[in-house]
C-alpha positions as CSV (number, residue, x, y, z in Angstrom):
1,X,0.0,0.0,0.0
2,X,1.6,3.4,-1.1
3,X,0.2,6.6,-2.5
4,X,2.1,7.6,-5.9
5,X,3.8,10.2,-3.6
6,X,5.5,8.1,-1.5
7,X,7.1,6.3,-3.9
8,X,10.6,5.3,-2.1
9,X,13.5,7.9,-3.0
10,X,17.1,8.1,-1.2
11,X,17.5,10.1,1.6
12,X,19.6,12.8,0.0
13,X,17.0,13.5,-2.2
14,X,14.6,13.5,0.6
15,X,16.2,15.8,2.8
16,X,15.7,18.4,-0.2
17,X,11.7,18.5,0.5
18,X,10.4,21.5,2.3
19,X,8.4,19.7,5.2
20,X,5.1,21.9,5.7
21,X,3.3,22.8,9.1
22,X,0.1,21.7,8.2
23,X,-2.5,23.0,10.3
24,X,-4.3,21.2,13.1
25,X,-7.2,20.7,10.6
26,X,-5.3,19.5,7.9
27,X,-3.0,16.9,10.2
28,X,-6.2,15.5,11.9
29,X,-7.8,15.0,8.4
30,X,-4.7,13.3,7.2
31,X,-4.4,11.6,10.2
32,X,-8.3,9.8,10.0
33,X,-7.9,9.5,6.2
34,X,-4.8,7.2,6.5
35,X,-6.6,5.5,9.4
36,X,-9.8,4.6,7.2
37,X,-6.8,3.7,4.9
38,X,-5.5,1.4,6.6
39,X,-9.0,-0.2,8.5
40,X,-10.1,-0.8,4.8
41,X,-6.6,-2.5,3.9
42,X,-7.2,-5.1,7.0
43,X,-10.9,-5.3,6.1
44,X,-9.7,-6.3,2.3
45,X,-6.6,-8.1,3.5
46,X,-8.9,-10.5,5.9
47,X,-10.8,-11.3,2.8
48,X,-7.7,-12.7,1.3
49,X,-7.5,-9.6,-1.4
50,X,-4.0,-9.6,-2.6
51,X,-2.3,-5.8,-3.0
52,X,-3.3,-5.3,-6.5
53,X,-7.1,-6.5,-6.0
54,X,-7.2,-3.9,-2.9
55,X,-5.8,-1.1,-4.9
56,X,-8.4,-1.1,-7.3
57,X,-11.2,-0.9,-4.7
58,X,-13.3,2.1,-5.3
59,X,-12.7,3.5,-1.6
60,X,-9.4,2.6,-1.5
61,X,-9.0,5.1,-4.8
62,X,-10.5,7.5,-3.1
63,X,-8.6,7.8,0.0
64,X,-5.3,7.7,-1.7
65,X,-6.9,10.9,-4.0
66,X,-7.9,12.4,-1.0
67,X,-4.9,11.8,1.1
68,X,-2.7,13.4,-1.8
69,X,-5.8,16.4,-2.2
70,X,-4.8,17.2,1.4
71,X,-1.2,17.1,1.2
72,X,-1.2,19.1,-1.8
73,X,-3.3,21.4,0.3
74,X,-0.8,21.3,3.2
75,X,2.4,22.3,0.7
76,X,-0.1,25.0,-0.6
77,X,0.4,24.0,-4.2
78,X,-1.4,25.3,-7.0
79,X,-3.9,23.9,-9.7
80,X,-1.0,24.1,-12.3
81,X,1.6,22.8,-10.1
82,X,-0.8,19.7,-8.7
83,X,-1.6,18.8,-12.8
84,X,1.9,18.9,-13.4
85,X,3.0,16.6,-10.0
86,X,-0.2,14.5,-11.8
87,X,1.0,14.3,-15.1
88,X,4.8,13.4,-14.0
89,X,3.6,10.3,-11.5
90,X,1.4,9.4,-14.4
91,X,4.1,9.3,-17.1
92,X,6.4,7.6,-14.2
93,X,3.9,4.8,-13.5
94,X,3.1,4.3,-17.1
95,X,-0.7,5.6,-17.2
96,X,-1.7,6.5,-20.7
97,X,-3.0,10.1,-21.1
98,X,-6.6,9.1,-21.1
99,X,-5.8,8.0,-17.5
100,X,-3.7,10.8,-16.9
101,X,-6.8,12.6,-17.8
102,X,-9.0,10.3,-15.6
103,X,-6.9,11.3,-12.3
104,X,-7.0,15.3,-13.1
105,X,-10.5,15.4,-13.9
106,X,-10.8,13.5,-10.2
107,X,-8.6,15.7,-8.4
108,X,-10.7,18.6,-10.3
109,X,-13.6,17.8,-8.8
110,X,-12.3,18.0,-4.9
C-alpha cells in the first residue's frame, strides 16, 4: 500500500523537501484518512484480497486521492503545479494520457 507520492526515493533527495506545518485541521484529516486507509486494507486483507485486488477498490481510490488532495493542500500547491505533480507520476507509473486525464479530472472535482 503506497500513494504515488510516497514512492521510495534516497534520503539525499529527501532531505531536499520542504516539510510543511500543516495545520491542526489539515493533520487531523490526514491523520483519519490514512486511518480509514489502513482499516479498509485489514478489512480487504482478511478477505484474502491480494495488493493489487485492494488497490483497485473504489474506496481505496479514493482515500489515496484524498490523502494526496490534502497534502497538496498542506504544501499549498497550486492547480497548475498539482496537474503537473499528476501528469509526472502518471508518465512515471506508465498511465496513458486518457488515464492521466481520468486522475486530473478526479482531483478537479475536490
Amino acid at each position: 500500500m503506497h500513494s504515488k507520492l510516497s514512492t521510495s526515493l534516497d534520503m539525499e533527495y529527501i532531505a531536499l523537501f520542504p516539510v510543511p506545518t500543516a495545520t491542526h485541521i489539515i493533520h487531523d484529516q490526514i491523520v483519519r484518512t490514512v486511518k480509514a486507509l489502513e482499516q479498509l486494507v485489514k478489512e480487504q486483507v482478511a478477505l484474502n484480497q491480494d495488493v493489487g485486488q485492494i488497490e483497485a477498490v473504489p474506496e481505496y481510490i479514493r482515500l489515496e486521492h484524498e490523502i494526496d488532495r490534502l497534502v497538496f493542500q498542506a504544501f499549498g500547491l497550486s492547480d497548475a503545479e498539482i496537474g503537473t505533480i499528476n501528469k509526472k507520476l502518471n508518465a512515471f507509473y506508465g498511465e496513458s494520457p486518457e488515464e492521466q486525464d481520468m486522475v486530473l479530472e478526479e482531483d478537479e472535482g475536490n
